[in-house]
N, C-alpha and C positions, 0 to 999 in steps of 0.2 A: 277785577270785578268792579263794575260799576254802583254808582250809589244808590241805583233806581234797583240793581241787583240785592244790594242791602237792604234796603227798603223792604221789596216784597218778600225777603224771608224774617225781618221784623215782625210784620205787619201779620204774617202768619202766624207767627208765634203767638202776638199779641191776644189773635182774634181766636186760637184755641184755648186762651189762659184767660181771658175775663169775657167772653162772649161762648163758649162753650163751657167752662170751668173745667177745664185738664188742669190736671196737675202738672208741677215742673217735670216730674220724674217720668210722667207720660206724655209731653211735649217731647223730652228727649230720646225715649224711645222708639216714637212714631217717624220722627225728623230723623233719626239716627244720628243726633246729636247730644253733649255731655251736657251733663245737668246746669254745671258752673256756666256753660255756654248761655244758656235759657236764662237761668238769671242775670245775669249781665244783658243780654238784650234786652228784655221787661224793665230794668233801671234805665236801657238806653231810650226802649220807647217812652216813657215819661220825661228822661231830659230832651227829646227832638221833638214832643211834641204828639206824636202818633198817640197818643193815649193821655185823655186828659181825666184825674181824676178829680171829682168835683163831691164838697161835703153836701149835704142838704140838711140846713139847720130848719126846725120846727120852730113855731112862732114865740113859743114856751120856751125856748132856750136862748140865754141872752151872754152868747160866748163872747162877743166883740166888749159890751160891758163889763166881762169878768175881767178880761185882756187889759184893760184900761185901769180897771183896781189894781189890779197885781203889779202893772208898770208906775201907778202914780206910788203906791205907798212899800214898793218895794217885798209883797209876801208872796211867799210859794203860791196858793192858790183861794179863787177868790171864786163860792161857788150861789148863784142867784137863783133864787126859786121864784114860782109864778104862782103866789098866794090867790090867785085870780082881783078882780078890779073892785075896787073899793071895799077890799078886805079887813075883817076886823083883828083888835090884836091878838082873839083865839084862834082864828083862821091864818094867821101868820105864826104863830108860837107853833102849830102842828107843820106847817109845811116845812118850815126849817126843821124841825123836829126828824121829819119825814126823812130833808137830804140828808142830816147828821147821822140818822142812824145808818142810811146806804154807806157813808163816807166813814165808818167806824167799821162797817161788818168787812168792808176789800180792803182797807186798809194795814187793820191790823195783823198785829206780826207775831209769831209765837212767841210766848215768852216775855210781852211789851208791859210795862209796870204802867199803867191807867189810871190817870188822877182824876178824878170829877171834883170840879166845884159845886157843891150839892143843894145849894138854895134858887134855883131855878126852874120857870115853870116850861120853858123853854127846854130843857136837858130834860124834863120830867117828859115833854113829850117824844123827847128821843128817845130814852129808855121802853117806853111804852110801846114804839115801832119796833123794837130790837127782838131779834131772835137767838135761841141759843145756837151759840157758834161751836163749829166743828175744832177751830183752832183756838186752843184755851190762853186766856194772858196770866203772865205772872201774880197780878195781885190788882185790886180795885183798892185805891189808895182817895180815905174824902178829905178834901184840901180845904175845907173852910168847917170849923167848928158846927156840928149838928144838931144837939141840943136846945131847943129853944126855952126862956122861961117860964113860958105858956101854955110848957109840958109837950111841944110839938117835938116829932120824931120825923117829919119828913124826910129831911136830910138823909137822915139812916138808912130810912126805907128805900131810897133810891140810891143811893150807895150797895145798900146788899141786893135790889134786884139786877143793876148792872152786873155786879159779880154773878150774879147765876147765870147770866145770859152769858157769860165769857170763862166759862166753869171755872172760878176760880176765891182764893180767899177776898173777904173784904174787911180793908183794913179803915177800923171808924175810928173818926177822931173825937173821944170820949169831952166835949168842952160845949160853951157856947161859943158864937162867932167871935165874939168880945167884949171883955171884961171891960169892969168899970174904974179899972186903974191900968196904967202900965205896970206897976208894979205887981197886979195881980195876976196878969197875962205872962210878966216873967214867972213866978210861983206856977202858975201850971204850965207852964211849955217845957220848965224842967220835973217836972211830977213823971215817973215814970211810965204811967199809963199813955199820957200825951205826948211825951219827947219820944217814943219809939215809932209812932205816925211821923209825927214831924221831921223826924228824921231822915225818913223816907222818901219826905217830898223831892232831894237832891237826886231820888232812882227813878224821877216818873219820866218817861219813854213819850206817852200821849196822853196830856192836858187838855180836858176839854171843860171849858168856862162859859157862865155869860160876862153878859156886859151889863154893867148896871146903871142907872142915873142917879143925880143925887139925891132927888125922893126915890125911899124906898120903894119895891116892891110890895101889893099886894101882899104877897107869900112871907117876904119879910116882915112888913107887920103884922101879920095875925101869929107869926112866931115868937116875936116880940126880942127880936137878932138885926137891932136896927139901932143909931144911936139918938139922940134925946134933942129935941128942937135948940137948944144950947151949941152943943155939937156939929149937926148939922148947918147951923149959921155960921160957922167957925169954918167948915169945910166950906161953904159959898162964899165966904169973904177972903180965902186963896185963892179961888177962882177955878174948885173941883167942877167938873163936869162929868165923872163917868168912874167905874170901879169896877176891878177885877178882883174878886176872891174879897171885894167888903176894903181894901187898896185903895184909896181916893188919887186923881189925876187930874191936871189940868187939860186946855186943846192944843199942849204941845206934847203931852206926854208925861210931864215929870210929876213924882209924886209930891200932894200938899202936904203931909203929914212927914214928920222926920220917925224916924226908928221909934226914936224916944217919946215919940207925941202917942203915937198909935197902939191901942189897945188890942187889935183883933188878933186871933188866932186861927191860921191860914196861913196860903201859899203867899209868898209877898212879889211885888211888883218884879224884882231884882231878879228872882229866881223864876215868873213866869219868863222871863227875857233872855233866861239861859237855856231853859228847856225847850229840846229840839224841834217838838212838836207839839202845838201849841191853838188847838180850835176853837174858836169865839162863835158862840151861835146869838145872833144879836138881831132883830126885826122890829119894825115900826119907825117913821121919819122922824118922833121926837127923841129918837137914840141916835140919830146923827153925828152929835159933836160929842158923845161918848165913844161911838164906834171910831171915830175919826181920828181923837184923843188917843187910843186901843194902839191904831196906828202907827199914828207919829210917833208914840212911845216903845215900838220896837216889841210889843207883847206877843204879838199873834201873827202864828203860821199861815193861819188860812181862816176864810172867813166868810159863814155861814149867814145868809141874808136876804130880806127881801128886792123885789127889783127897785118899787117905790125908793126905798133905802139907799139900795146902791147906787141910782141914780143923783139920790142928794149927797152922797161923798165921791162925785169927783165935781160936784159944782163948785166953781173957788169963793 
């Protein structure tokens, strides 16, 4: 049999299986040949050539960018939205908002213990895209103290609407973010109401956090789960740039504060770095060398962001 012979029963095949859409199983019956036959040709026309398949990216999607996150800082997946042009930082906190909640509702797995860092306006608009899911998770677990002393309940509130949207318990962590001693954050982390959350934090399955800078948020001062111009100086004279779960980091990653220094109560640096899955929703170009920080330090799985954004973390 000659090769021009193979060719044009390739070629056949090819052109009933993606130019007419037959199926393998009616290629092989029309051909009066075996199924396994069919498929093994259709792999051979794409390796010879005969069938070229080609993606077609939309202007809105910036996959060659994500490709280049993922390879510089080493994460699973790095996913960019298109807040549209000269977007503000509400028109950025919804669009990530947007992909987080697509990328939470296919991802998730039955039975997946889900930690939310819950002082964020950014996860506030995630929850607000979410719908209730058909597949329920184990438990909605909140990793940074919710309480505010300015009687805010935010945290709560988004912590318990996430669980209804994943029909399932939600587990709150009865504190503020952090106490005004370390000694006082030991005293409650062992109080039974708060060590059985805490506890927990070692089951969560999917972490999803912001990133923070080292002026608070907004959301955080009017909660008044922030710490005190004293403090804060003290964090900028290590050389913090960024915070996960209220966590301070410098732009290699390591954290400024020892065990012993830090008051908060939350998920800690250590164990966001062990937990397997691990999503940062972080947007605006002056989160940069937080997100960047995020990075280097090995925290996060995957990494929700704008283009603006992603574009200034692979600039050296």
């Amino acid at each position: 049999m000659s090769k021009q012979d193979e060719q044009r029963l390739l070629v056949k095949i090819a052109t009933l299986y993606y130019s007419e859409n037959k199926k393998q199983s009616e290629i092989a019956s029309f051909l009066q040949l075996s199924q396994s036959f069919v498929s093994r040709a259709l792999t051979r026309c794409q390796k010879e050539g005969l069938v070229k398949i080609t993606v077609v990216q939309p202007t809105h999607i910036f996959v060659e960018l994500e490709k280049e996150i993922e390879a510089r800082f080493g994460i699973r997946q790095a996913i960019v939205v298109d807040a549209g042009e000269n977007a503000n930082s509400v028109q950025i906190k919804h669009a990530i908002g947007s992909a987080a909640a697509h990328y939470v509702e296919t991802r998730l797995r039955p039975e997946d213990w889900v930690g939310i860092s819950s002082w964020s306006s950014t996860i506030r608009c995630m929850v607000d895209e979410m719908h209730p899911q058909s597949i329920h998770a184990a438990g909605v677990i909140q990793l940074l103290g919710g309480v505010g002393p300015n009687g805010n309940v935010q945290a709560t509130i988004l912590t318990q609407q996430l669980a209804a949207h994943l029909g399932c318990t939600a587990w709150l962590l009865p504190s503020q973010s952090f106490e005004h001693s370390v000694e006082e954050r030991t005293r409650l982390v062992n109080s039974p109401d708060v060590a059985v959350v805490v506890e927990k934090f070692a089951k969560v399955d999917m972490a999803i956090v912001g990133i923070g800078e080292l002026e608070p948020s907004q959301l955080l001062k009017n909660s008044g789960n922030y710490y005190n111009e004293e403090m804060l100086q003290l964090l900028a004279e290590r050389g913090a740039v960024g915070d996960i779960c209220l966590h301070y980091y410098d732009e290699s990653g390591k954290p400024v504060l020892s065990h012993e220094e830090d008051p908060v109560i939350g998920m800690e640096l250590e164990q966001a770095r062990a937990c397997q899955h691990v999503i940062a929703l972080a947007g605006g170009v002056e989160k940069s060398k937080a997100i960047r920080g995020a990075l280097k330090g090995n925290y996060i799985d995957v990494l929700i962001t704008d283009f603006a954004t992603a574009r200034s973390l692979i600039k050296d």
